[in-house]
C-alpha positions as a Markdown table, in Angstrom:
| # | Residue | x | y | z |
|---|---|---|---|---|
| 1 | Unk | -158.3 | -9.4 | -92.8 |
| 2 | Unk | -158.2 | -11.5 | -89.5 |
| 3 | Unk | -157.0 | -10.3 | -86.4 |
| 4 | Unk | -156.1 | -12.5 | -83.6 |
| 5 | Unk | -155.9 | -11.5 | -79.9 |
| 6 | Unk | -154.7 | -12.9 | -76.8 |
| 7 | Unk | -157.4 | -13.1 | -74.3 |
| 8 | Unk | -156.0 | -14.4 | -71.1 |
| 9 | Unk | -158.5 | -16.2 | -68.9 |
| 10 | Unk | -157.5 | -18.0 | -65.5 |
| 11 | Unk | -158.6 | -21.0 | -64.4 |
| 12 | Unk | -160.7 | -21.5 | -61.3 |
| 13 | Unk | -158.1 | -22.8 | -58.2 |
| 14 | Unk | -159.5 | -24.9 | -55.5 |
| 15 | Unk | -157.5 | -24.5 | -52.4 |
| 16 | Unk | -158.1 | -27.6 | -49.5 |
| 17 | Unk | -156.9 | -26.9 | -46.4 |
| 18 | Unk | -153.4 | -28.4 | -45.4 |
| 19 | Unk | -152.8 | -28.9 | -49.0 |
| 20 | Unk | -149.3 | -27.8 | -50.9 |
| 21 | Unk | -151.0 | -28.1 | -54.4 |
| 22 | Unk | -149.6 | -25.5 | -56.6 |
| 23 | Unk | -152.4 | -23.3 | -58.3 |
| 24 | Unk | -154.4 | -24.5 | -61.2 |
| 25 | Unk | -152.1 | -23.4 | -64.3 |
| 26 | Unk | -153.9 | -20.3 | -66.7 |
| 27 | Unk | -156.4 | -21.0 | -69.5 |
| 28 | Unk | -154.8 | -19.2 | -72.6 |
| 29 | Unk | -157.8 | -18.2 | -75.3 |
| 30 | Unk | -156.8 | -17.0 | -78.3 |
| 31 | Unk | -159.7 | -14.6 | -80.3 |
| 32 | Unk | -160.0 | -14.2 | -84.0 |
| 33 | Unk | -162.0 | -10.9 | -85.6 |
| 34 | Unk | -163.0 | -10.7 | -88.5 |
| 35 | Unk | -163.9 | -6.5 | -89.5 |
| 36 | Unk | -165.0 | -7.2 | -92.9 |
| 37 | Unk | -168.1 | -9.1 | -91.3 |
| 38 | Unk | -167.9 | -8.1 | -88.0 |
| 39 | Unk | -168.0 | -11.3 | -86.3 |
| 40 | Unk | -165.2 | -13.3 | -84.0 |
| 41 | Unk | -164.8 | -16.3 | -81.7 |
| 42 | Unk | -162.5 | -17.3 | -79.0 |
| 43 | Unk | -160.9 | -20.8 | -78.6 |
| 44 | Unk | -158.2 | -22.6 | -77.3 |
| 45 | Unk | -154.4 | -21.7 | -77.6 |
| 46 | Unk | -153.6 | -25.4 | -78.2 |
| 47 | Unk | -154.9 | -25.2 | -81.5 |
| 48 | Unk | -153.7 | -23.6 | -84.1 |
| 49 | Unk | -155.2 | -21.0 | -86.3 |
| 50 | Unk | -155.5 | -21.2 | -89.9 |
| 51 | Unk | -156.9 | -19.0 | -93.4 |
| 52 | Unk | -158.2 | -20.8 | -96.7 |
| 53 | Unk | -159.7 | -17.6 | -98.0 |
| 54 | Unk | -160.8 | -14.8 | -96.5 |
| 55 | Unk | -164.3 | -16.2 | -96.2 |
| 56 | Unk | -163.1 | -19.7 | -95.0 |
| 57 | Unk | -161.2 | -20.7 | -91.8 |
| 58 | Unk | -160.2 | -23.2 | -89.6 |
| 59 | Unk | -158.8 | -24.6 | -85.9 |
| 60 | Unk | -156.5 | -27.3 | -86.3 |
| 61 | Unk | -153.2 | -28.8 | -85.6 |
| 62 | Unk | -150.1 | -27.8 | -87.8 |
| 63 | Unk | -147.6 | -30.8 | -88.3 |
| 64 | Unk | -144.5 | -31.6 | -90.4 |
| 65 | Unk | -147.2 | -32.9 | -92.7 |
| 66 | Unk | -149.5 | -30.4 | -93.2 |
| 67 | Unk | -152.8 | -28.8 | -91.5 |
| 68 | Unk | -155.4 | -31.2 | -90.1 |
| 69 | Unk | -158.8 | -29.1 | -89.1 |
| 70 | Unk | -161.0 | -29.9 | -86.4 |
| 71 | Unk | -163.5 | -27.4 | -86.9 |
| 72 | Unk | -163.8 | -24.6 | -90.0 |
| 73 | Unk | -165.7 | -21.5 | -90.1 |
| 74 | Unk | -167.2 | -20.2 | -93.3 |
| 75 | Unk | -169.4 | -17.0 | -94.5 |
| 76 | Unk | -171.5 | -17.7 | -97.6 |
| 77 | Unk | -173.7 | -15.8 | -99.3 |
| 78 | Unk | -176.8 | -15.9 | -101.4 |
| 79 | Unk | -176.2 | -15.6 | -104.8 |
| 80 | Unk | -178.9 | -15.0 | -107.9 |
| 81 | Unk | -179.5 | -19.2 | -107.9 |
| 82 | Unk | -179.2 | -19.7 | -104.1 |
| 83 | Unk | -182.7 | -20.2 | -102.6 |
| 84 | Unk | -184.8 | -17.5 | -101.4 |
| 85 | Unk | -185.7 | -18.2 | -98.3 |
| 86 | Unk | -183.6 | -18.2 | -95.1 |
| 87 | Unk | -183.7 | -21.5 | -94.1 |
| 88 | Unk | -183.6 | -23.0 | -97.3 |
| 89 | Unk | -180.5 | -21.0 | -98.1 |
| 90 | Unk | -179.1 | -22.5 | -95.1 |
| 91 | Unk | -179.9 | -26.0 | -95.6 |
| 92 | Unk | -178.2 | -26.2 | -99.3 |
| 93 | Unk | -174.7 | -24.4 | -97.9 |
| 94 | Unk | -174.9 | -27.0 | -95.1 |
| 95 | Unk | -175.5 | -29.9 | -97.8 |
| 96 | Unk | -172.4 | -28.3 | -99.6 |
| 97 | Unk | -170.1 | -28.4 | -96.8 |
| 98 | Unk | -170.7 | -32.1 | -95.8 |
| 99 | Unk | -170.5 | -33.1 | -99.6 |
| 100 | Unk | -167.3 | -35.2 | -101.2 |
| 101 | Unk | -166.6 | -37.3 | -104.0 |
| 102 | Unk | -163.8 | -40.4 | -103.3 |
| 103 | Unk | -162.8 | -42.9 | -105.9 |
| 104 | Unk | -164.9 | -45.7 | -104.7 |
| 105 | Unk | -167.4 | -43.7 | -102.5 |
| 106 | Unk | -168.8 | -40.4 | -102.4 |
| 107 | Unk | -170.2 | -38.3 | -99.5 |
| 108 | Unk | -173.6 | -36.3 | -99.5 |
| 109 | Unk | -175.7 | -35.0 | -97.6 |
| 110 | Unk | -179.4 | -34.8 | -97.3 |
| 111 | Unk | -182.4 | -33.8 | -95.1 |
| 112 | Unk | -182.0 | -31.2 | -92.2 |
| 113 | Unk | -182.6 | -32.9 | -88.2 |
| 114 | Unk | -182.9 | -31.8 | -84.7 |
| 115 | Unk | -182.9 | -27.9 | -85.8 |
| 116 | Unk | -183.2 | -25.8 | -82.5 |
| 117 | Unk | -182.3 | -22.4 | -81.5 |
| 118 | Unk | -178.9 | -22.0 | -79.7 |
| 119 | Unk | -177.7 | -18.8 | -77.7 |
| 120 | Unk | -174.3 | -17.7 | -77.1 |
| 121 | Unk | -172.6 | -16.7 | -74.2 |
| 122 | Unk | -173.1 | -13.2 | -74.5 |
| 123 | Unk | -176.8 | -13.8 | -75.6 |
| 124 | Unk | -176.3 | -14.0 | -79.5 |
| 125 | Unk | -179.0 | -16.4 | -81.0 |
| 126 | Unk | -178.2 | -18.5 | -84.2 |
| 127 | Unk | -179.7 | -22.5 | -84.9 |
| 128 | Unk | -177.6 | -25.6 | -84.5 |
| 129 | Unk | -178.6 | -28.3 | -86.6 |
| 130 | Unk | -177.6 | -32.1 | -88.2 |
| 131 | Unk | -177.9 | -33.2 | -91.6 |
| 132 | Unk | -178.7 | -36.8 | -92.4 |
| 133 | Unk | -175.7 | -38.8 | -94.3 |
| 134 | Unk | -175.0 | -40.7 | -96.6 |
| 135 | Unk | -172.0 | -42.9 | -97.8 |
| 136 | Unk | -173.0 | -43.8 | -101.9 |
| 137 | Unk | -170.9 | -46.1 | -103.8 |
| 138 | Unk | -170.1 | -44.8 | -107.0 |
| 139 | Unk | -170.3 | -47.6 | -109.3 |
| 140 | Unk | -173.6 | -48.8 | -108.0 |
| 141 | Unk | -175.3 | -45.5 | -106.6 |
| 142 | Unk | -176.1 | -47.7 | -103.8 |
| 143 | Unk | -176.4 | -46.4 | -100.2 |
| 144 | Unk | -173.9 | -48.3 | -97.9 |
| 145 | Unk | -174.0 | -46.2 | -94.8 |
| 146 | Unk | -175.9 | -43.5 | -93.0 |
| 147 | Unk | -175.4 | -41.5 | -90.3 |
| 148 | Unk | -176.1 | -38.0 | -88.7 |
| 149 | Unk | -173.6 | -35.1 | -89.8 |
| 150 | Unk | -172.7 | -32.1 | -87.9 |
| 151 | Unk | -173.5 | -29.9 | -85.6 |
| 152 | Unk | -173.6 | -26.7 | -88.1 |
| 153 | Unk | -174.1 | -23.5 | -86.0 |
| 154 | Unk | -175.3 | -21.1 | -88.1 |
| 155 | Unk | -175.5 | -16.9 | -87.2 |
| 156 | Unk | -177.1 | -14.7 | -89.5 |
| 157 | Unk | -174.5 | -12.2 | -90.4 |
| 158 | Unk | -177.0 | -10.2 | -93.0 |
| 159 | Unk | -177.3 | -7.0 | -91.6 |
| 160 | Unk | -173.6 | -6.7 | -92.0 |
| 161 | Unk | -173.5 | -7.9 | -95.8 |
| 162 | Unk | -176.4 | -5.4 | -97.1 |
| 163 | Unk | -175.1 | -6.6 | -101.0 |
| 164 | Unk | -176.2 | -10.5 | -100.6 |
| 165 | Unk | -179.8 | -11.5 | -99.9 |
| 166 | Unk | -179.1 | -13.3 | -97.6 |
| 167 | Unk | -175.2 | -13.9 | -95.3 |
| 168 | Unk | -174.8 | -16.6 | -92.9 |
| 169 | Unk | -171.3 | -18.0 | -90.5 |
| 170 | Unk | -171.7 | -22.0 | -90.2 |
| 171 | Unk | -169.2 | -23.5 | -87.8 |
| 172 | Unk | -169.2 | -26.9 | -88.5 |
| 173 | Unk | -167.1 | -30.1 | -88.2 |
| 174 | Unk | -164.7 | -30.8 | -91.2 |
| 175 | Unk | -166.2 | -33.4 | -93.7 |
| 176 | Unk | -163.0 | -35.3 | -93.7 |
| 177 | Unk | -163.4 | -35.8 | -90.1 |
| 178 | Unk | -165.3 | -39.3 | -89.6 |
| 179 | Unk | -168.6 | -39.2 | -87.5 |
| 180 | Unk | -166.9 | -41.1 | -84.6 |
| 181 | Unk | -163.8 | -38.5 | -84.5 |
| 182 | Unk | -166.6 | -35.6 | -84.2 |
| 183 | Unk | -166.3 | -33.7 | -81.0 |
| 184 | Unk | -170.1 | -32.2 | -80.9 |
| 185 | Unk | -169.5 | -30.8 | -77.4 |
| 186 | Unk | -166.0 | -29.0 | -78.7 |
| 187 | Unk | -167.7 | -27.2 | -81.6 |
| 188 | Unk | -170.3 | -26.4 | -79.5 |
| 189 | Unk | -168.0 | -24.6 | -77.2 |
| 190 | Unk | -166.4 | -22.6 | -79.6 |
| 191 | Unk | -169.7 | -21.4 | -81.4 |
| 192 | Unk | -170.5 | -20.1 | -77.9 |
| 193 | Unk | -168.1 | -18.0 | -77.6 |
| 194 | Unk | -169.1 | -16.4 | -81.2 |
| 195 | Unk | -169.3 | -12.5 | -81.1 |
| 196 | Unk | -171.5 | -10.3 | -84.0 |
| 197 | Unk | -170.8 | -6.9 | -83.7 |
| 198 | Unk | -172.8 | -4.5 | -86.4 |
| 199 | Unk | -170.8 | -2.8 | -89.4 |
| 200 | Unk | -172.0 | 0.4 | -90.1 |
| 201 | Unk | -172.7 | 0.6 | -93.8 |
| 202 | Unk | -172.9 | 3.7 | -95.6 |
């Protein structure tokens, strides 16, 4: 279940002397938990909030026409033919994520770039990383584009999920975003304000 909280933070004012400026307006964040893995993030109240499945959410902007994410958070975890190693584990739920099929083209994803440690705010460590990708043309199997795909922030959440081999949150651009509509520096933001507290299992 996802919880959401107000968290009211205001906005630094700068006062000039023999100035009538009104203060700088508050910065509303808005903070979703999730208990069943222990984890939450804070973000913007001009976007909205919104649940696929349990596992699988996303920020975004709610119009007469639907829900169109900016940035979706997912837990996945290792099953009996995921790879056994961390990293590699990571890498193919990344590939997965940045992966689509179109009538005339079809999205995919391939080798891992520019994989560094990132911290949090309140000193959490994960890895952001990009994905090299590609734009195939179906008929042809023909490369037509290529490009860099992410940022994917990815926490370990296994010591909360002591079932799966491995359990992992990636917060990640949407794949139906294109590469130019990306806001790298946004996402990073938001996975910097990601929280992991520990579940005691029994």
């Amino acid at each position: 279940m996802m919880i959401r909280n107000a968290v009211l933070l205001l906005a630094a004012g700068v006062l000039l002397a023999g100035c009538d400026s009104a203060p700088a307006p508050a910065v509303s964040l808005l903070e979703v938990t999730n208990p069943a893995y222990g984890y939450a993030f804070r973000y913007p109240d001009t976007l909205d909030f919104h649940v696929y499945t349990p596992d699988d959410v996303a920020l975004g902007r709610e119009t007469e026409d639907g829900f169109t994410a900016v940035l979706e958070a997912g837990v996945f975890k290792a099953e009996d033919d995921s790879p056994a190693a961390y990293e590699d584990f990571v890498a193919d739920r990344a590939r997965t994520l940045c992966a689509a099929d179109g009538p005339g083209t079809s999205l995919r994803c391939t080798d891992v770039q520019q994989r560094v440690p990132f911290e949090t705010e309140t000193g959490l460590t994960g890895d952001v990383f990009y994905l090299k990708h590609e734009t195939v043309d179906v008929a042809s199997g023909t490369v037509s584009a290529q490009s860099g795909r992410g940022p994917f922030f990815v926490f370990n959440l296994s010591a909360n999920v002591p079932t799966a081999r491995h359990a992992v949150l990636i917060i990640r651009p949407p794949v139906t975003l294109e590469p130019d509509a990306i806001d790298s520096e946004w996402v990073r933001r938001v996975a910097s304000r990601v929280r992991i507290d520990k579940i005691e299992t029994s």
